[in-house]
N, C-alpha and C positions, 0 to 999 in steps of 0.2 A: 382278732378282736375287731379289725377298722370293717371288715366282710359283716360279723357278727351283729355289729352297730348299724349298719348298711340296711341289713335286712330285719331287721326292729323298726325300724323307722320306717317303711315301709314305701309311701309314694315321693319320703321328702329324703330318700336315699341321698340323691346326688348332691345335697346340699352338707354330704359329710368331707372334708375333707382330712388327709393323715393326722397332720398335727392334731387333730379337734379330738383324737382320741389316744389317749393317755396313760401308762401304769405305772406305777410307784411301789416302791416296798415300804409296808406300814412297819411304823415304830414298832408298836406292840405285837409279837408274831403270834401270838393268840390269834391275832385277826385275821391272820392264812399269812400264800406266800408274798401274794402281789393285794394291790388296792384302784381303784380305777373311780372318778370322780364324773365319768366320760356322762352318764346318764344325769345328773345334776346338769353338768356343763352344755347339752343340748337339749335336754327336757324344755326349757321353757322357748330355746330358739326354736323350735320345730314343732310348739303347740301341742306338745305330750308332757302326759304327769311323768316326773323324773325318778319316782318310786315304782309308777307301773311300767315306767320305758327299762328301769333296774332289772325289773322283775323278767322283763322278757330276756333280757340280754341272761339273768344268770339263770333259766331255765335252758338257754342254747349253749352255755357254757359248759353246763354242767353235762350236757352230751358227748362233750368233745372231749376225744382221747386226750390221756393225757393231765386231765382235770379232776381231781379229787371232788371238789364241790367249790362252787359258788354260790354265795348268801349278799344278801339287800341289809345293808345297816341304814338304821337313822331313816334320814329324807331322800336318801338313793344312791348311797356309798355301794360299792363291790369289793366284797372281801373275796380272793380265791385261790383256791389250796389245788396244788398240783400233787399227783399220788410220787409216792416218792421215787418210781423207775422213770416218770419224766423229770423228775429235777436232775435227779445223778446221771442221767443221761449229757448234762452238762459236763459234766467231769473228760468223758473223753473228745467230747466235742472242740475243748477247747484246745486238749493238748495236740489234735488232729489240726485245729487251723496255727498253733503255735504262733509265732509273731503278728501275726496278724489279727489273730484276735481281738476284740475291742473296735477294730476300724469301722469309720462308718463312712455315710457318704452324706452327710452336712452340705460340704462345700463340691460339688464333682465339677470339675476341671476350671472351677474357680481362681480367675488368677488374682495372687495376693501379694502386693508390697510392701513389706514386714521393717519399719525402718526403725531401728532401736540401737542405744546406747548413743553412738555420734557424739563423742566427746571432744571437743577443743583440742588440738593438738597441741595444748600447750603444757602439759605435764600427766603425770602416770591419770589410770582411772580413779575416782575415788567411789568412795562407796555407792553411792547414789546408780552412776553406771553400771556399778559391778550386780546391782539388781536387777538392773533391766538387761543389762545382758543375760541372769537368770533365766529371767517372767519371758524375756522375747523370744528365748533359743526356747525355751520349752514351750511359747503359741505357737511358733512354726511348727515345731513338731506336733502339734494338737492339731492344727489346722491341714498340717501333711496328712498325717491318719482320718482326717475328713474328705480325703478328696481333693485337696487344692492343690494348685501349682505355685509355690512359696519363693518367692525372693528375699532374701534377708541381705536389708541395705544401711551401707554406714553413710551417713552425710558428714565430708569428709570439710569442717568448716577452716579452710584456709583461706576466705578470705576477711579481709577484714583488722579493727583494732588492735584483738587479742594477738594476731600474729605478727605485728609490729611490737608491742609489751614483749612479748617469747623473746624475737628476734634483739635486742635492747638489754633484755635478761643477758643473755647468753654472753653476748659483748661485753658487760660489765662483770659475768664471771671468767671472762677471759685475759681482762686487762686489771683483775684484781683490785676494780672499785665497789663500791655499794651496788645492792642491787636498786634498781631506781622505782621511785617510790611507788609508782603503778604497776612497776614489776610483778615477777615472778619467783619464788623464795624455794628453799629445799636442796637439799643434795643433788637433786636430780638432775638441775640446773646446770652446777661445778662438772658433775658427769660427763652429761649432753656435749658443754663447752669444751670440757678435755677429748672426747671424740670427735667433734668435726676440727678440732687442730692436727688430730692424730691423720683423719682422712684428708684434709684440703692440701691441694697438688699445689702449694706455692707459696707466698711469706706473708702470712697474714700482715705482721709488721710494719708491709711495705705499702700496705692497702689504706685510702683515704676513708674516714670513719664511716661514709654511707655506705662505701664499698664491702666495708667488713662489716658493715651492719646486714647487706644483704646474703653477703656468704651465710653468714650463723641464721638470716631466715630462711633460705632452699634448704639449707645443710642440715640444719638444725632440727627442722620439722619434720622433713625427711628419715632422721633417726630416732625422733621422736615419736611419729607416727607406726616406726619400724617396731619399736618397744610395745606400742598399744595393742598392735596385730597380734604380735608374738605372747604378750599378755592374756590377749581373749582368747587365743588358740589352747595355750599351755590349759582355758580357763573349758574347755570343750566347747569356745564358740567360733564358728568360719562362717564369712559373709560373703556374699555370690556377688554383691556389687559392691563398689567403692566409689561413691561420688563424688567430685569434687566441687564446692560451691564456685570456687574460682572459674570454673568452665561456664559456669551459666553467664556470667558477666562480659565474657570473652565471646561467646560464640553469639552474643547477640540474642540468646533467651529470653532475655528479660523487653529485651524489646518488642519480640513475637508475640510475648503475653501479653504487651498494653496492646497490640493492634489488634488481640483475639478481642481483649474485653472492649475494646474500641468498639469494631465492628458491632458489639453484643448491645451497644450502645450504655455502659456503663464505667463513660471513663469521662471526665472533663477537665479542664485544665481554668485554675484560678493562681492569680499572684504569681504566676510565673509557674508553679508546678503543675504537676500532672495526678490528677485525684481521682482515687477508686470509690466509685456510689455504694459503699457496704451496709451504710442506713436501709437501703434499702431488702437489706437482706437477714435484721437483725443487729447489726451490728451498733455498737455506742455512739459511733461518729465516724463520717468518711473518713480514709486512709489517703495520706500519701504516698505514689508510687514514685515518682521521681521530681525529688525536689527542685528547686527551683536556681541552683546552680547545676544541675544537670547531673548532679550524683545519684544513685537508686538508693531510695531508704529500704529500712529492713524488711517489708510485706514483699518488696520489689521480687528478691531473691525466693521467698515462699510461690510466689505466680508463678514463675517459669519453672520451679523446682516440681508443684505441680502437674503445671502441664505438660511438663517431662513425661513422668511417669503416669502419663494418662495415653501422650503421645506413643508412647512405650506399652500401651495395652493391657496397663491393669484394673483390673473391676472395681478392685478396692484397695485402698490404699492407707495402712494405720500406720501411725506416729506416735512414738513413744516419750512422754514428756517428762521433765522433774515438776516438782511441787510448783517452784517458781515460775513456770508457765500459764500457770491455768490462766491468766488474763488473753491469752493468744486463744483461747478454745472460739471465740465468739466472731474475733476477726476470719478465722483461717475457714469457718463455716460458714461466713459469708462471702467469702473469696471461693468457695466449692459451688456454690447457688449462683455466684454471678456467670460462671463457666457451662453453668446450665446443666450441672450435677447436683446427685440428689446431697443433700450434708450427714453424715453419719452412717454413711451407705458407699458413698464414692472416696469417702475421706473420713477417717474415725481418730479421735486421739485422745490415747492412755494417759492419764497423769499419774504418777506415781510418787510415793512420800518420801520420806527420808530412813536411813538408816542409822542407827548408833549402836556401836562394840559395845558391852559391856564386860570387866571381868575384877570378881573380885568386889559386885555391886557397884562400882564407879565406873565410871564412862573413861572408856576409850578414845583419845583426843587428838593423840599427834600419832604421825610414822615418822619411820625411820629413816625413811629418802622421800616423803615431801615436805614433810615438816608440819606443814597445819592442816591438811585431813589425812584420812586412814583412806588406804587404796586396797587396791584388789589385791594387792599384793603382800599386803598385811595380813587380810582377810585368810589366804589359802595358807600364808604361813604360818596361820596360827592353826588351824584346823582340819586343813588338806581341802582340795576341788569338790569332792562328795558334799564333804556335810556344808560347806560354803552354798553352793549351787541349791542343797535341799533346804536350808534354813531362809535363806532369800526368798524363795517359791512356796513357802510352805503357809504364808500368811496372806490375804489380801494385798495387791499390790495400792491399790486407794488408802494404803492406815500404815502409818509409820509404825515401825519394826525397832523393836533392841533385841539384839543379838547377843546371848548371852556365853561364852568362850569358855567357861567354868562347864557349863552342859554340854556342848559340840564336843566336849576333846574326851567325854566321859566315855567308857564304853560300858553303859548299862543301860537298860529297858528308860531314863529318863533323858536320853538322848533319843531323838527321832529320828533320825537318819539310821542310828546302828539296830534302833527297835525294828524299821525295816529290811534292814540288810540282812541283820542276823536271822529273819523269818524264813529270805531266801535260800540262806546259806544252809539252813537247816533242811531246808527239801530238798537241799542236794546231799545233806549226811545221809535224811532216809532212804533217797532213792539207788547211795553206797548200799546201806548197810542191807538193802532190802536185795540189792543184788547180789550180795554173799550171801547171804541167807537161801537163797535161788529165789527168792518172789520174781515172779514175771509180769509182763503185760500181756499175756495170752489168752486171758478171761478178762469179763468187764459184765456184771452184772447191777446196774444202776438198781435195784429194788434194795439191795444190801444196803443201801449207804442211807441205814434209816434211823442211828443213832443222833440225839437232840443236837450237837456238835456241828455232825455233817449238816445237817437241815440247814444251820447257818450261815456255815461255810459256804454249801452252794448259794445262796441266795447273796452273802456275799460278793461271790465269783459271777454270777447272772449279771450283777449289777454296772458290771466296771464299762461294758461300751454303754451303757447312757449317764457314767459321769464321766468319760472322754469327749463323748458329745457336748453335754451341757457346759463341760468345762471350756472347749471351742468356742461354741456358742456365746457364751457369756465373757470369756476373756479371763477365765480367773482357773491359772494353772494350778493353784493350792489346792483346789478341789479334788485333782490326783492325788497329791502329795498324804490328804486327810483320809482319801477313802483308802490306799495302800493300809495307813496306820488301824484301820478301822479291820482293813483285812488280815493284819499282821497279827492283830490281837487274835481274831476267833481262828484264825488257821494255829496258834498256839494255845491255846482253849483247847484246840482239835488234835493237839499234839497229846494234851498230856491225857484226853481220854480216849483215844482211840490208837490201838498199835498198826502199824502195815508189816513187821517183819513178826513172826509166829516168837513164842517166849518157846525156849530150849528145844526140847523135841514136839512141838506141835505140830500136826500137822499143816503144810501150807493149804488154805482154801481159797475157793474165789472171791471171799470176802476180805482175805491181804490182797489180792493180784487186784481188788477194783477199788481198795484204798490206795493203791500205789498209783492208781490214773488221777484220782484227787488229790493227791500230794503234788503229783507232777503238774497239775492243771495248775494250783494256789501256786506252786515256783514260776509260772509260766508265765500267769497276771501279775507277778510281782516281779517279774524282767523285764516288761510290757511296758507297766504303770513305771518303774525309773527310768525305764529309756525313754519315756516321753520328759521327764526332767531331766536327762543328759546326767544322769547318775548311772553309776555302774552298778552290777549286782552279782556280788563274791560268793563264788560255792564255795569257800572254807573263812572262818574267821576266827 
């Protein structure tokens, strides 16, 4: 098509570039297989009428093997119909590249610092993380199948108030007082505390209170943090880095930072602190970097953190935030511009909403071991890791979500998760039953597969690398999750009118042996599209 567009355009050829040429599959398939806007979109950039620039492109189209016809709608739309042996000709094609299928190259050898979830080590995950560890583990893997070189990083926040609160917690459920008012509350606490007595090599009792305040905060975190890992592992997510914010304060980071932005000349020092110019970069109001008793305020930690991972050689770097953040989107983008990076290019950051259980129409409020929110571990208890992981992903991460527990635990077509599984599951029944039956793969004639079913089936199955892409692209892994569903419907559409195994004594033709490559293709895109949501896909259910 981009050759096609090329040479219609004639002397202002090289003014075409890839992207600038486009196809989409229209709503209505009246309209053919595919749709292209490509001659609108450049007609009036390159000084041609965009109906006669149409007209030429679908006079060259329609030469090209392969091509049924192409037609000029409207003001310079492209409608165009593939004969039916190049579309079904998808069918084997896919099953030939198998996993791979779908990949693109978006990103090629794009390195990318994936940093998501980074909860507090101060109690289980709650919901809120338990999404983004969904949405994050399934952009790496979006962004893996574009090409990139992915890091997926925990920012591991140990330093700091909340780990004095933890550490205070733990103490007071050790010594059997209250917990203290700024504490921390839950079973998880009493737990925690009866584990690091169980491990500590000596007599707590005999320990002066800051002393045993610090035990229960190494000890404590430590087994805490042990729980979180083990949490997001059981949840199918492993992280390649584990940062700790306490290092950057330690090794003098935060220092390197002011002298980088120093140098860049956008650091000055008033009232005794030390102030970052972010006015100038958008931002509401200069920032302090380290105040004026010489402790680093909280942007302090964000600079060196950073230019860590800048120092560290990644092109781009996204952060994955809750709702309560978005006040930080303006700082931390002007903290990217002062560093002489581009903002939303060097540094991108996700915010994402909130979560709420619902079951039984009321909301879902407390757990069992934290007490005042629902954790990931409530979550998988109720539902199992599958439908948890696809119910998380399956919506806009930008729009808060109720999660409804009455629908996940169903097993019928009004469960989303099982309506895809069980699509899968079923092309591995046919491609049993077709194997008793003797169907083989030893023919493949793409012109058979021209029943109205198939038509949409493939063009479904066509469609899945550019909503991999665009789902990379744009950051919004639902977009798998909905086009699965979309596919799960017409490959069962496709089930109930078309057979691949012959009824009693028919004979077998090439026309079961090249519905059994399109069975196998729709199972194939639908192992593909859940493995990029870290969802599994059961040949029997």
């Amino acid at each position: 098509m981009l050759e096609l567009a090329r040479s219609a355009a004639g002397e202002r050829a090289d003014e075409i570039a890839p992207d600038d040429v486009t196809l989409e599959r229209p709503r209505n398939r009246d309209h053919g297989d595919w749709a292209s806007n490509v001659a609108m979109k450049l007609g009036k950039r390159l000084g041609l009428d965009p109906r006669a620039f149409a007209a030429d492109l679908a006079t060259a189209l329609s030469a090209t093997d392969g091509v049924a016809a192409a037609e000029v709608a409207g003001p310079g739309f492209l409608n165009i119909t593939l004969d039916p042996a190049a579309a079904g000709a998808l069918a084997k094609s896919i099953v030939e590249q198998g996993e791979h299928y779908g990949e693109g190259d978006l990103y090629p050898g794009v390195t990318i610092n994936l940093e998501f979830v980074s909860a507090n080590p101060t109690g289980p995950i709650h919901l809120g993380g338990t999404r983004w560890a969904a949405v994050g583990d399934s952009l790496a893997r979006l962004f893996t199948a574009q090409g990139a070189a992915v890091t997926r990083e925990y920012y591991f926040n140990d330093h700091g108030a909340q780990i004095d609160r933890f550490a205070r917690s733990l103490l007071a459920a050790h010594r059997g007082d209250p917990t203290p008012e700024d504490g921390y509350g839950g079973q998880y606490i009493f737990d925690i505390a009866a584990r690091v007595e169980a491990v500590y090599d000596g007599d707590l009792s005999a320990l002066r209170p800051e002393e045993a305040e610090d035990v229960f905060r190494s000890v404590g975190v430590e087994l805490m943090f042990g729980d979180i890992k083990a949490s997001l592992h059981d949840f199918g997510v492993d992280f390649d880095v584990y940062f700790h914010e306490d290092s950057l304060h330690e090794s003098g980071a935060v220092e390197r930072a002011v002298a980088r932005l120093r140098e860049l000349g956008h650091i000055y020092e008033q009232d005794g602190a030390i102030w970052l110019r972010t006015t100038e970069f958008g931002d509401d109001k200069d920032r302090v970097v380290i105040k004026s008793d010489g402790e680093g305020a909280y942007i302090s930690g964000d600079l060196a953190y950073y230019l860590n991972k800048r120092e560290r050689g990644f092109e781009r770097n996204l952060i994955m935030l809750g709702a309560d953040h978005h006040g930080y989107l303006k700082r931390l983008m002007a903290m990217t511009a002062a560093f002489g990076d581009e903002p939303f290019v060097n540094l991108e950051i996700l915010i994402g909403q909130m979560v709420n259980l619902v079951r039984e129409g009321e909301a879902v409020r407390m757990s069992k071991r934290a007490g005042t929110v629902v954790t990931m571990e409530d979550l998988v208890d109720a539902v199992g890791v599958d439908a948890a992981r696809y119910a998380l992903v399956r919506s806009s991460a930008d729009s808060a979500l109720d999660i409804d527990l009455d629908v996940l635990t169903k097993r019928t077509n009004d469960n989303p998760v099982f309506y895809v599984q069980y699509a899968h599951a079923r092309t591995k029944a046919v491609a049993r039953n077709a194997a008793e039956a003797g169907v083989t793969q030893d023919a493949f004639d793409a012109s058979l597969l021209t029943h109205e079913t198939e038509s949409i089936l493939l063009a479904a199955l066509a469609d899945f690398p550019r909503v991999v892409r665009q789902a990379a692209e744009l950051r919004e892994p639902h977009r798998v999750a909905r086009y699965l569903e979309e596919l799960a419907g017409s490959y069962h559409r496709w089930y109930d009118a078309c057979r691949v195994s012959p009824f009693g004594d028919e004979q077998i033709t090439d026309l079961n042996r090249t519905r059994l490559w399109l069975n196998d293709a729709t199972g194939q895109v639908l192992r593909n599209g859940l493995g990029l949501l870290g969802v599994s896909a059961p040949e029997r259910m």
